[in-house]
C-alpha positions in Angstrom: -38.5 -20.2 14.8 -37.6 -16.7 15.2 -40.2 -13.7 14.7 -39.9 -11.7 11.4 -39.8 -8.8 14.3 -37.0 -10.4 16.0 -34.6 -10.3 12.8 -35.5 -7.0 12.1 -33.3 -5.0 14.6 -30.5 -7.1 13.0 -30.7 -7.1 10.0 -30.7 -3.3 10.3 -27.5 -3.0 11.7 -25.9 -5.0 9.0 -27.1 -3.0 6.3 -26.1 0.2 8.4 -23.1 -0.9 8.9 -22.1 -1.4 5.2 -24.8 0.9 3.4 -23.9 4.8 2.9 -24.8 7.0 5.4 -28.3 9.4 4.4 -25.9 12.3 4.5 -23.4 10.7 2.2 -25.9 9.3 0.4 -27.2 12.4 -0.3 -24.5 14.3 -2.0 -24.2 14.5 -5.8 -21.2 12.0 -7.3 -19.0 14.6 -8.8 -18.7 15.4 -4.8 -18.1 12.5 -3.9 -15.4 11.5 -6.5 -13.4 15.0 -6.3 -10.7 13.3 -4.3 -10.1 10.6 -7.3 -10.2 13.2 -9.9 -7.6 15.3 -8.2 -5.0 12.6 -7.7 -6.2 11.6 -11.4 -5.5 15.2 -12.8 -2.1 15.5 -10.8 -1.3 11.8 -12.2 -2.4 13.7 -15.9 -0.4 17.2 -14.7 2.6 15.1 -14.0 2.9 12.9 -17.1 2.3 16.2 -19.3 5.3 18.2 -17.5 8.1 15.1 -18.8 8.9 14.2 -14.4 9.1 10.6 -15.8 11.3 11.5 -18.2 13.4 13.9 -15.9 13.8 11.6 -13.0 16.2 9.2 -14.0 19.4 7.2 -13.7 21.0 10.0 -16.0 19.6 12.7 -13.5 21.1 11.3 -11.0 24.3 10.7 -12.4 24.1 14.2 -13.5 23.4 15.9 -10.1 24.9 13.4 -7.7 27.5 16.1 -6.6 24.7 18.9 -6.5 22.7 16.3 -4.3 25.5 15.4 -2.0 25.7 19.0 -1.2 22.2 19.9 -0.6 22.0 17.1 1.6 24.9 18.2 3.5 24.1 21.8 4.1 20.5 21.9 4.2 19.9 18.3 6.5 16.5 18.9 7.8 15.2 20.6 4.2 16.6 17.9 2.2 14.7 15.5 4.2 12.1 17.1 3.6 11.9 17.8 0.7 12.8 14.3 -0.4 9.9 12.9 1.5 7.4 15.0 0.0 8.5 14.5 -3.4 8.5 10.6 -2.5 4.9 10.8 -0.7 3.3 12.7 -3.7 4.4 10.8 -6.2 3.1 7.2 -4.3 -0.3 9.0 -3.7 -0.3 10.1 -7.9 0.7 6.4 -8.2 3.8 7.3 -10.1 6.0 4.4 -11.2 9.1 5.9 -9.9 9.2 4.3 -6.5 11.9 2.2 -6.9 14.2 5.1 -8.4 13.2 7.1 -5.9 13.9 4.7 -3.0 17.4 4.2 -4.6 17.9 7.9 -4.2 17.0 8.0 -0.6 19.9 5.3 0.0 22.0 7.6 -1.9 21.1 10.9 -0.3 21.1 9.8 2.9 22.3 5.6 3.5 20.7 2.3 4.4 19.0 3.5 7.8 18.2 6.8 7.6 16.9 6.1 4.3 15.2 3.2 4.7 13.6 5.5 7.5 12.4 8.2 5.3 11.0 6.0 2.4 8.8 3.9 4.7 7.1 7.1 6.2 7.0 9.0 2.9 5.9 5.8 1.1 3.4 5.0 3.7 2.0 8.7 3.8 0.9 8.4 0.1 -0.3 5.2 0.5 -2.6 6.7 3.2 -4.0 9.1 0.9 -4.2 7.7 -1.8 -6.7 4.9 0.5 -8.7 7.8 2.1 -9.1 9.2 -1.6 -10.4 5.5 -2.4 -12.5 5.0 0.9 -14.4 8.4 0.7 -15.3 8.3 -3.1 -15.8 5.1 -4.0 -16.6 2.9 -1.0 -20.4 3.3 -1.1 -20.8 3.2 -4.7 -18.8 0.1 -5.1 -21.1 -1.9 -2.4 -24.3 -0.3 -3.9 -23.2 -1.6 -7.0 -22.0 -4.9 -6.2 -24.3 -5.4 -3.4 -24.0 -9.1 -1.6 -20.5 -10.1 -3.7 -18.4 -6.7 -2.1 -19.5 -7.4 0.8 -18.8 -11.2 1.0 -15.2 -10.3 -0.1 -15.0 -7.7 2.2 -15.9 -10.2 5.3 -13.4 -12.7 4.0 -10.5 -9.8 4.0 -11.2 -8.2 7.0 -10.9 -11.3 9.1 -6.9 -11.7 8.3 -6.9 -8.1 6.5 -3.6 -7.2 8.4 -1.4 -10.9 7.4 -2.7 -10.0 3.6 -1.7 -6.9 3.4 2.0 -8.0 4.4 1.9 -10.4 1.7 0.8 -8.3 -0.7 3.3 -5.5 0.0 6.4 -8.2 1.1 5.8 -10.2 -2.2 5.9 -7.1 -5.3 2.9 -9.6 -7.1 0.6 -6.7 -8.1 1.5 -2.9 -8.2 2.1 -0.8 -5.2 -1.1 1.5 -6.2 -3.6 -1.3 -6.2 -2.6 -2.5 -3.1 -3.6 0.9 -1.3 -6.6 0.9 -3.6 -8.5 -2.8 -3.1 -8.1 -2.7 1.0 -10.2 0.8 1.3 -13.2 -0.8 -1.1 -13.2 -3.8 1.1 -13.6 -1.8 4.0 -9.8 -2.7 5.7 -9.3 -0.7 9.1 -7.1 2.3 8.6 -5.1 1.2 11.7 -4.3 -2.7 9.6 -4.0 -1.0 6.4 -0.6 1.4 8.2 0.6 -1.4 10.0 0.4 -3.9 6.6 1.9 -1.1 4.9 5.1 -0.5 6.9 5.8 -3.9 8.4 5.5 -5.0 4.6 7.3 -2.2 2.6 10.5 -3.1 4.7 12.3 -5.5 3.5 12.4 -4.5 -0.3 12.9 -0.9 0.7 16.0 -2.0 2.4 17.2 -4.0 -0.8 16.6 -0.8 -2.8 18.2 1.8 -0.4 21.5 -0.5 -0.5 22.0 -0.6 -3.3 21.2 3.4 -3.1 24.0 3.9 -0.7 26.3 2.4 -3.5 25.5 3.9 -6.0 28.0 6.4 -6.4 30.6 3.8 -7.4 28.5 1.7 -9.8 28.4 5.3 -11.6 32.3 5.1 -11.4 32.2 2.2 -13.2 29.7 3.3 -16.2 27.0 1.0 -14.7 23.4 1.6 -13.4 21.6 -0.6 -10.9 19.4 -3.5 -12.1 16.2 -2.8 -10.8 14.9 -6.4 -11.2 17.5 -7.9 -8.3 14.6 -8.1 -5.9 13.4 -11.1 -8.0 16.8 -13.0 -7.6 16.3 -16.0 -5.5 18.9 -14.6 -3.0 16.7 -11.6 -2.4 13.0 -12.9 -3.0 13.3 -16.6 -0.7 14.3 -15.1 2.4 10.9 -12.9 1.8 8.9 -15.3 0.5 9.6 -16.6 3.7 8.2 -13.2 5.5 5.1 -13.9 3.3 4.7 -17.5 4.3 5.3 -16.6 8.4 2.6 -13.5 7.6 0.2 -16.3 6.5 0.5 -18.5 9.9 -1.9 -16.6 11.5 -4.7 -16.8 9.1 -3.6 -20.9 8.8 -4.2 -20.9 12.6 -6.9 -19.6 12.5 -8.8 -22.0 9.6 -7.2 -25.0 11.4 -9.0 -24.1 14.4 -12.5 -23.1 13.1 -12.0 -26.7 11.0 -11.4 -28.1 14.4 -14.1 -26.9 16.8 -16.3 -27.6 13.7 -15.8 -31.0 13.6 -17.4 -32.0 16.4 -20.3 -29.7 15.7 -20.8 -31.6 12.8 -20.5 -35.1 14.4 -23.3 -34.5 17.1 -25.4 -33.0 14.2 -24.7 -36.9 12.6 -25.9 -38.2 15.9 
């Protein structure tokens, strides 16, 4: 039987590992939260000034011809411009992404921007997860305790074949996606590569149907936003989801394996 001196030196390192460090323990909330309140009064700031109201199908409509312009005399500003616009409003966790994404097929076609709305998408995802990680990381597991942190060991184990089913299959919003993996502790380095391997696919539905939308405006029609959910869009990634989630199948399969016979000389 082990010495209560023996588990000591490990036990410490697990709660180091999770538990705030005495530094950020120290520091009064209000300084730890100032990155939530400032996406939270930009998110407040935004609302106030009508942009959900201004950016529309109408503006668009409106301003195509202005747009095709900028873009074509001011290239490098445009993008930009576009990208910042696209990155702030992810990390205020606007619900204009879809518009937006549209636009960027319009302004600048299927690759290109396909391109610029995974990097500017991916960018506020970033911060909006830092934001998350810094102010609300420790007080969620000091809080919670045991549960967070039993979650948190489940998740990080196949943290980066979640994400991409989270973000391939549009199940819960885009802004609770970048929240939940910074309070379970995801690596930043899984939580950027979830983000852009999984944001692909239905950014590339949206920005085609971007790069055409010039002529469904001919025609006195705007785009249906809900044609991800057709079955000709959503099985082929549904099947994405379900070759993300071989790896973590793998994984059990083998642990159930190599357990088995554990179990059967324990019988013995």
């Amino acid at each position: 039987m082990a010495s209560k001196s023996s588990m000591t030196p490990d036990l410490a390192d697990k709660d180091t590992k999770h538990s705030p460090s005495p530094a950020s323990g120290g520091k009064p909330l209000w300084r730890k939260l100032w990155p939530i309140a400032i996406l939270l009064a930009g998110l407040a700031i935004a609302r106030s000034a009508g942009v959900l109201d201004f950016l529309s199908f109408d503006t668009l409509r409106d301003n195509r011809l202005i747009l095709r312009d900028f873009v074509s005399n001011n290239p490098a500003v445009s993008v930009i411009t576009f990208m910042a616009i696209y990155a702030v409003s992810v990390a205020l966790s606007l619900p204009i992404g879809s518009l937006l994404t549209i636009a960027g097929g319009f302004m600048f076609g299927v690759w290109l921007g396909t391109a610029y709305v995974v990097v500017a998408a991916t960018l506020g995802a970033v911060i909006v997860y830092l934001a998350a990680r810094y102010a609300l990381y420790d007080l969620m597991h000091a809080k919670a305790g045991n549960a967070i942190r039993r979650m948190e060991s489940g998740f990080a184990e196949n943290a980066l074949s979640y994400l991409m089913v989270l973000r391939l299959i549009p199940i819960f919003p885009f802004w609770l996606v970048n929240l939940v993996p910074a309070l379970l502790g995801v690596k930043i380095r899984s939580f950027i590569l979830g983000t852009v391997i999984g944001i692909i696919p239905g950014t590339f539905v949206y920005v085609s149907i971007g790069d055409g939308l010039g002529a469904l405006f001919d025609q006195g029609k705007t785009p249906d936003l809900g044609v991800i959910f057709e079955p000709r869009i959503l099985t082929p990634i549904i099947g994405l989801a379900v070759l993300a989630m071989l790896p973590v199948a793998y994984k059990k399969l083998r642990k159930n394996s190599n357990k088995a016979p554990l179990d059967a000389a324990i019988d013995e």
